[in-house]
N, C-alpha and C positions, 0 to 999 in steps of 0.2 A: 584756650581753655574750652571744654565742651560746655556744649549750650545747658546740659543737666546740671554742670555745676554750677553755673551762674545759677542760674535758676537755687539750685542747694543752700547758696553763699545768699543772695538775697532775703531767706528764709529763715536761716540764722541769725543774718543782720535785723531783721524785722522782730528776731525770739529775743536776740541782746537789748534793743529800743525798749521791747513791753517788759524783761526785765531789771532793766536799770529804771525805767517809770517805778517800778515795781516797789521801790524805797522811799519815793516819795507816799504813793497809796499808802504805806505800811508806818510812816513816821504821822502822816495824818491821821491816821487810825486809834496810834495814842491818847492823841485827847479826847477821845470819847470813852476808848474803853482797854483795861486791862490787856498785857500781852498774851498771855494763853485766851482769854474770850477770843479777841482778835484772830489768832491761828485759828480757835477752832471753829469761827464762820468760816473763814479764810478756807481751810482746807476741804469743809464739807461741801462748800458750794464745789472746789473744783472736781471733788468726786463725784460730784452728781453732774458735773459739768461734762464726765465721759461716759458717765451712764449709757447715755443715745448708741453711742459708737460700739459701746460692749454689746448692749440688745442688736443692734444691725450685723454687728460681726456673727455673731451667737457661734462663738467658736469656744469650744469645754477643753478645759485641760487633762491629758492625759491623766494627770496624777494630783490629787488636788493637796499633797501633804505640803509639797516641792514651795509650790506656791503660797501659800499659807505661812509657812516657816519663813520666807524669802519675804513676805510681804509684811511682816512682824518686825523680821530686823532691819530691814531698808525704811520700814515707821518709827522705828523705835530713832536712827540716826537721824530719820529727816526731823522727827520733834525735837530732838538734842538741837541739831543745826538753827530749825526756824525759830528753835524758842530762846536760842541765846544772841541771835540776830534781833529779834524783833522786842526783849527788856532791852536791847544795847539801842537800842535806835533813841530810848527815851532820852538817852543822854550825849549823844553825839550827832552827827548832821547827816543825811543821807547821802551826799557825800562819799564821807569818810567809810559808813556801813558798806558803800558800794563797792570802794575801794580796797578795803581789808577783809570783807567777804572774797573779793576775788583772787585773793593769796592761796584760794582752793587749788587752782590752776598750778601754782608750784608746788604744792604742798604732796599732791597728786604721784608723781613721779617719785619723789623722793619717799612718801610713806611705801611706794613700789616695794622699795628696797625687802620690806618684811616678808613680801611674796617670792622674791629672790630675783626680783627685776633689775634691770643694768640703769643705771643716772647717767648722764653724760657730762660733759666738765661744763656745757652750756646751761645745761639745768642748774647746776651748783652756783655758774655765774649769776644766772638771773636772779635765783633764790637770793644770793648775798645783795643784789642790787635792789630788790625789793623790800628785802630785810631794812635798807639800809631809807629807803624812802618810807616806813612806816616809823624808823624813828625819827625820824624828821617829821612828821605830819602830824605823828599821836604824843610822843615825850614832850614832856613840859621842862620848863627852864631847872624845876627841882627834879627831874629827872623821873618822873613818875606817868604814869601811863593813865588816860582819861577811863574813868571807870565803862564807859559804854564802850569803848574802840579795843577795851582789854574782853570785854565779851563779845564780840564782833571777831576777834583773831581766834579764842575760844571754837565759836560757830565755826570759822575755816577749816578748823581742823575736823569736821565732825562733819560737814560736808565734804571736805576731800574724801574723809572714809565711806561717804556715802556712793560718791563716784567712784571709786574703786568696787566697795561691791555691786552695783547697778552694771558695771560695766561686767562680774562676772555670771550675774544672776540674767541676765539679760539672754545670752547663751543659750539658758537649759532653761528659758519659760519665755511665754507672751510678755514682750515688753508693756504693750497696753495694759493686759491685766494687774500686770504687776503692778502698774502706775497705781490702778484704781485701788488694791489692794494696799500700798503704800500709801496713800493717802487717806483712806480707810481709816488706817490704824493712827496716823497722825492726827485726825479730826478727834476721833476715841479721847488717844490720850491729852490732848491739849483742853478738852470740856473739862474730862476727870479734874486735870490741875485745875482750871479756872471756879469750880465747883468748890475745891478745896481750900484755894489761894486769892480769890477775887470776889469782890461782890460783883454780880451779874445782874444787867439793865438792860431789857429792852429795848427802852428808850435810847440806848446808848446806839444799839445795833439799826436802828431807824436814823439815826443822828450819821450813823458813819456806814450807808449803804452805798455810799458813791466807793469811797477807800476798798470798801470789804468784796464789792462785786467785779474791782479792777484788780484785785488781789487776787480774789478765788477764779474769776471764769478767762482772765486774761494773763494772768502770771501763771496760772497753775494749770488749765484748761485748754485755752488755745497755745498760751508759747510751748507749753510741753507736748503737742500733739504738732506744733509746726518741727516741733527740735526733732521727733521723730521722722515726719515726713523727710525735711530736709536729711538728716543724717544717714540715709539709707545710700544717697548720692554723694553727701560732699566729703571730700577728704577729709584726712582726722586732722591733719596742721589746721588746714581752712577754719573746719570749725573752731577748733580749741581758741583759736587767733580770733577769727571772729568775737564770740562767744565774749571773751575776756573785756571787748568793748563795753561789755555792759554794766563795768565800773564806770566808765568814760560816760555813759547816759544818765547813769544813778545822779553825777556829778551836774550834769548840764541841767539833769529835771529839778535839784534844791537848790540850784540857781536859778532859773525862771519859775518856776513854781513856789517857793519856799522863800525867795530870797535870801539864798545861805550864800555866803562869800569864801574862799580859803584863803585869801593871800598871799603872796608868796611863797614864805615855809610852806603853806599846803599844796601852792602850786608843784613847788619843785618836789615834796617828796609824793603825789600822786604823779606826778613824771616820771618820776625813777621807779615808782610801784608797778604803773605801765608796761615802761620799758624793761622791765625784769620780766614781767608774766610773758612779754614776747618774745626775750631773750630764750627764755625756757624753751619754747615750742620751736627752736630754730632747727633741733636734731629732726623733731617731728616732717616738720616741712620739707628739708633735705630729702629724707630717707624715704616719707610715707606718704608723698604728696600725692598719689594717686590712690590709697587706700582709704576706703569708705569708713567713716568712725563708726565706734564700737558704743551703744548707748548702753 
């Protein structure tokens, strides 16, 4: 392997570390304050967290509509996503959030299909194998699905769609700006809610600056500015693979941090949840292993 991609692969595995932390910051964040407050320190710090890099770039976009529009709808998903990850956390383990958040990874390929992209029978497998490891982990003995792990699959779906259009918006604009622009809009609309739907504390936001400063300037600021550096080099399987680890840290961080336990049932179906998000990316790896992924 070339030395660039180690180097690639290292930097993703350092993006999946800060965000699998990333759920425990975000499940401690709860007890101080509301989930929309929470996203929208969370996100405002990280857009101010790329502020620096926009002024230093001071590079203007051609067209400023492209952007603006692009920057609206990739906000408007990321709120859907963060905001139904981050009410589900109150009631499930970070863990679980970490693990069923990264159903994105299959969910990806197959939502394809409405663009008129090819699945492969391995995508199909993996899906069914992961399918089959979140009934195991989230159904209960009466067959019912824990209310936070049912908005956690919710958020999958709404971050997949968010990776799908980043990946085609990316193309035809500044991925940076884009970013700051997407989170932008997510900071916006998460106060709006929290204005509407929460009572808001200061005090709260001082109580939980450790959570909200590891959220916004390390989930959202540096891993997404490392996700870009690294992804300009590393293959698309690499990353994808990589990357999916970051259900596997969510996990290891509500266990040393949190002291959350899964036990067996949870052992084995976050095993099979794994091993499906891998199985997926097997076409990827074959086919595309030298192709630099597309942010």
């Amino acid at each position: 392997m070339k030395t660039s991609n180690w180097k690639a692969d290292s930097l993703l595995l350092i993006t999946a570390i800060i965000w699998g932390l990333a759920f425990v910051a975000q499940r401690v964040g709860m007890d101080h304050m509301g989930p929309f407050q929470f996203n929208a320190a969370r996100f405002t710090l990280g857009t101010l967290s790329l502020l620096p890099l926009l002024l230093i770039r001071r590079q203007k976009p051609q067209d400023w509509r492209p952007l603006i529009l692009g920057s609206l709808v990739a906000g408007l998903l990321l709120f859907a996503g963060s905001s139904l990850q981050q009410i589900g956390l109150v009631n499930t383990t970070a863990g679980n959030a970490g693990f069923i958040t990264g159903l994105y990874i299959v969910l990806v390929p197959i939502m394809a299909l409405l663009w008129g992209h090819k699945t492969t029978g391995t995508t199909w497998l993996g899906a069914l194998l992961a399918l089959a490891g979140l009934f195991i982990l989230s159904i209960t003995d009466e067959l019912t699905m824990a209310s936070g792990d049912l908005l956690e699959l919710g958020g999958a779906f709404f971050w997949a769609g968010h990776v799908l259009l980043i990946g085609w918006l990316s193309t035809r604009m500044d991925p940076l700006q884009l970013a700051f622009g997407q989170f932008f809009v997510c900071a916006i609309i998460s106060a709006l809610s929290a204005l509407l739907w929460e009572t808001l504390s200061t005090q709260a936001m001082l109580d939980a600056w450790i959570p909200i400063s590891y959220a916004g300037l390390f989930s959202v600021g540096i891993a997404y500015t490392l996700q870009v550096v690294a992804q300009r080099k590393a293959p698309a399987a690499h990353a994808a693979i990589i990357l999916s680890l970051e259900a596997v840290f969510a996990a290891l961080g509500g266990w040393l941090l949190l002291d959350e336990t899964l036990g067996p049932r949870g052992l084995i179906g976050c095993s099979m949840m794994l091993a499906g998000m891998l199985i997926s990316q097997l076409p990827a790896f074959k086919f595309n292993q030298n192709k630099p992924a597309v942010i």
